[in-house]
C-alpha positions, -999 to +999 in steps of 0.1 A: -031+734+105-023+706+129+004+705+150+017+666+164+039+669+193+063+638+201+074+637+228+111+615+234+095+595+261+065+587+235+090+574+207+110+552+234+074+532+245+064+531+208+099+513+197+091+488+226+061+478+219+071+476+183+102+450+192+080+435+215+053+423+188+077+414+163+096+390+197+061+375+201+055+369+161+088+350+158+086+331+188+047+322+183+048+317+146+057+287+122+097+288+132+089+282+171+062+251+158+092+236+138+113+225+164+110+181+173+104+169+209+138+158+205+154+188+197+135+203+225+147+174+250+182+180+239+177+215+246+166+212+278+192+191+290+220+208+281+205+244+294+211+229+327+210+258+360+245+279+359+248+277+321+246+308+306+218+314+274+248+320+253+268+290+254+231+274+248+230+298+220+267+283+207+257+245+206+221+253+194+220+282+167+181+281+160+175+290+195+174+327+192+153+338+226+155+331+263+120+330+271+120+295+240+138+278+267+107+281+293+085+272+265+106+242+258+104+229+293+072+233+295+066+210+264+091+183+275+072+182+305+038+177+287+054+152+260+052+181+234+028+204+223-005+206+206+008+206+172+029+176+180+002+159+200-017+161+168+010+147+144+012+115+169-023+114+168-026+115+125-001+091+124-015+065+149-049+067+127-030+065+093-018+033+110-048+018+120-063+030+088-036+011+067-035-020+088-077-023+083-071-016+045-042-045+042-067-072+057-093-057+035-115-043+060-145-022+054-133+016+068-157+046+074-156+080+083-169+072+122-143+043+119-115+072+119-135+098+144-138+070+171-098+059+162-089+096+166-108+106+199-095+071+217-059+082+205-063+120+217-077+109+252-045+084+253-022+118+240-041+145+264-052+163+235-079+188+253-110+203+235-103+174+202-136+169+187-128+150+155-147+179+136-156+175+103-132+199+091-108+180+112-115+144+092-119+164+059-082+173+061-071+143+074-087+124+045-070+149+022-036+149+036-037+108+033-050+106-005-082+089+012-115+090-003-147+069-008-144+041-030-170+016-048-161-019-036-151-036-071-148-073-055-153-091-023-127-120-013-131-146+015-112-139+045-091-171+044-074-155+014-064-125+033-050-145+061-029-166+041-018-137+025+014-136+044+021-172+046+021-174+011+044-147+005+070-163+026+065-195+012+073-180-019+104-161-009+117-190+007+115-211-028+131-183-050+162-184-022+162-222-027+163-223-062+190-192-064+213-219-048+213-243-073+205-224-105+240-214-114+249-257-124+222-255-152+227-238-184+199-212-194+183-236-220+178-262-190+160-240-170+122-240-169+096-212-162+061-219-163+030-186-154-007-194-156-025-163-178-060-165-174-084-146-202-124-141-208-134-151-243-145-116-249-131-084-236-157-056-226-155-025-210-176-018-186-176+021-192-192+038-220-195+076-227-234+083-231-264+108-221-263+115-185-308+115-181-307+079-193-317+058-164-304+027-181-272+026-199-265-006-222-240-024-243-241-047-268-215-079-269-215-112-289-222-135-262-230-130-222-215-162-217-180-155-234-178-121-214-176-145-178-161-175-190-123-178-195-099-200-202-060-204-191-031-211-212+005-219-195+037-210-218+069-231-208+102-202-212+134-210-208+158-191-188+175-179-222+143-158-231+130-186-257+094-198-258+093-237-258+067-252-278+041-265-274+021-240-256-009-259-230-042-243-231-070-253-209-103-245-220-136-244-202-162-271-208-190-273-182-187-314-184-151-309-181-149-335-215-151-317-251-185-325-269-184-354-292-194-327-321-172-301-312-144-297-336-112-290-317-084-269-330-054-292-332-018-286-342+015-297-332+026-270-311-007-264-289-020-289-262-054-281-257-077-293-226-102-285-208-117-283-173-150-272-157-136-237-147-113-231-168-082-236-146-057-257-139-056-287-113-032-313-101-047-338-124-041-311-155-004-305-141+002-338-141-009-342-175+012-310-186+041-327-172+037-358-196+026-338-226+048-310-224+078-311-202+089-351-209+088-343-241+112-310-242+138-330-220+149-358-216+160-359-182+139-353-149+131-321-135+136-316-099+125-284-085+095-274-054+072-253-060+046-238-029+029-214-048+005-235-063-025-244-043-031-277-040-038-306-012+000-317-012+027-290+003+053-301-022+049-306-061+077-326-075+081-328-112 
């Protein structure tokens, strides 16, 4: 048989050191990391010298310990913590990830490592490698992964990205103004809808050893040539006929043999690309609007892209 002997002075240390972990666990653990710089400022400032912890206590409730108030000096004085640190840190990459991705930059994974070390040396992040585990988590957080380029565009069209937009919000506020002395049959809207002759899919279920995986389709032309047609709609949800189609010819003139489909509610032409010019919108206006009202048209319009600012019709 064993015998334990406890002694009373034995019990007393144990229940310290007991109270003592469970202090540290709180204070260290995910409730102490949850508190803002600016909470912690706050703090600070109000637990000026004289005032005692619980009137702090009173005016702050999720301050529950004395020694938190060292801790939170300590951080104001550094401009936060680690954990902080590294939330300003994620966020100035994201940043500087998102403002490459709007111009449609090219971003890779030493793109974000070099973004991230510069930020931590500006931050006084110490011992910040930029692991891999680091950027794995980073990319994770973000919904960032590697992506096949699926089209390249000329840099001109990125930078007039923005003008364009504001061109364009500046004409829907001008034609707000005037659109309530119209009724809805006498106002006008016109969308370009471009289509391929033939639709393909460039995906197809098949054998995963093939080293070549092919599909059939009518015509390789008709799969990269398209056409455009433009419907007129009135502001009272009615199509107005007749619909303009512009078709793609290579000589930009039909062939004397080629049999075009003609009927009174279709207006058919055709240029070398398959899209519409000033010359074509010119024509549209005689063919199409003059002949659905009889009165002019006045309205401007910046969003298409041609040599003259303003299109009058």
């Amino acid at each position: 048989m064993t015998i334990l002997l406890w002694s009373s002075s034995t019990i007393l240390i144990s229940i310290i050191l007991i109270s003592t972990l469970r202090l540290m666990t709180v204070v260290a653990g995910s409730k102490f990391t949850a508190f803002t710089l600016d909470y912690m400022r706050k703090v600070v400032d109000f637990a000026r010298p004289g005032i005692a912890f619980t009137t702090v206590q009173r005016e702050f409730p999720r301050v529950k310990y004395p020694m938190q108030l060292a801790r939170f000096r300590a951080d104001v004085e550094n401009d936060g913590n680690r954990r902080q640190k590294l939330s300003r840190l994620e966020l100035s990459v994201l940043e500087k990830f998102k403002q490459a991705r709007d111009t449609n930059l090219p971003v890779h994974d030493t793109d974000i490592r070099r973004w991230s070390l510069t930020q931590a040396a500006v931050e006084g992040i110490d011992n910040f490698l930029a692991s891999d585990k680091w950027l794995s988590n980073f990319k994770r957080r973000n919904n960032i992964g590697s992506r096949k380029v699926t089209k390249f565009v000329a840099k001109h069209k990125i930078f007039h990205k923005q003008e364009i937009h504001q061109a364009g919000e500046e004409f829907v506020s001008e034609v707000k103004k005037i659109l309530p002395k119209y009724k809805l049959e006498c106002i006008f809207n016109i969308d370009q809808s471009g289509f391929h002759y033939e639709f393909t899919s460039n995906r197809t279920l098949s054998f995963r050893n093939e080293r070549s995986t092919f599909v059939t389709v009518k015509s390789l032309n008709a799969t990269t040539h398209s056409y455009t047609v433009m419907p007129l709609v009135n502001a009272a949800g009615r199509l107005v006929s007749p619909v303009f189609i512009c078709l793609q010819e290579p000589t930009c003139r039909f062939p004397v043999t080629k049999d075009v489909f003609s009927t009174s509610n279709v207006i058919v032409t055709c240029s070398i690309s398959g899209k519409l010019n000033k010359s074509l919108m010119e024509y549209w206006i005689q063919e199409v609007l003059d002949d659905v009202t009889n009165k002019r048209v006045s309205s401007i319009s910046r969003s298409m892209v041609h040599s003259n600012r303003y299109f009058y019709l």
